[in-house]
C-alpha positions, 0 to 999 in steps of 0.5 A: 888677562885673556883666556882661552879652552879649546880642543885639538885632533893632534897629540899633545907632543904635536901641538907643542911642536906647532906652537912652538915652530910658529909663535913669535915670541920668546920661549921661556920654558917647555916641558912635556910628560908622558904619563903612560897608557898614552897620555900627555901633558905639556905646558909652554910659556912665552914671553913678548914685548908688546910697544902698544902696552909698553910692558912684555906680557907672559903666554902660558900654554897647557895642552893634555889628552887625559880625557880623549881629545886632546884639551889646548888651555892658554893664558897670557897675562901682564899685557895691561898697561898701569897698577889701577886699571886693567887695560891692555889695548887688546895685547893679551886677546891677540897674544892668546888667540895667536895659539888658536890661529896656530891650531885652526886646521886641527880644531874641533870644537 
């Protein structure tokens, strides 16, 4: 399992869109929130067949601006290869990091 918290200078609804326009796996669920006053909270969750592990992997994407900046949190998960080790040659770091390299002009931490 490979984890991933950084923040964005974009809007929730806009990251979502980013993410979603240039992530080359399957979209398996979306939603958004507006929660008022500004606010929103969204999640994303992915899902890629990844040859070097022989198993698909599932990415989940939470983003919110609840506390200002606006707060990317992503997790991919199911790339390791085997039930007793946790070895996935790399898949769920890249799968994860895909997110970031989306987002990289919008950084900010």
């Amino acid at each position: 399992m490979s984890k991933i918290n950084f923040k964005v200078n974009i809007e929730p609804d806009r990251v979502i869109e980013e993410v979603k326009r240039h992530q080359n796996a399957e979209l398996v669920h979306e939603e958004l929130h507006d929660l008022g006053d500004g606010k929103q909270m969204g999640t994303l969750v992915f899902e890629k067949y990844f040859f070097r592990t022989k198993n698909r992997a599932a990415l989940v994407v939470i983003v919110d601006n609840i506390h200002r900046a606006t707060d990317v949190r992503v997790v991919a998960t199911g790339s390791s290869q085997g039930l007793i080790f946790n070895f996935d040659w790399g898949a769920g770091d890249s799968f994860a990091g895909s997110v970031e390299d989306i987002l990289r002009e919008y950084l900010i931490e």
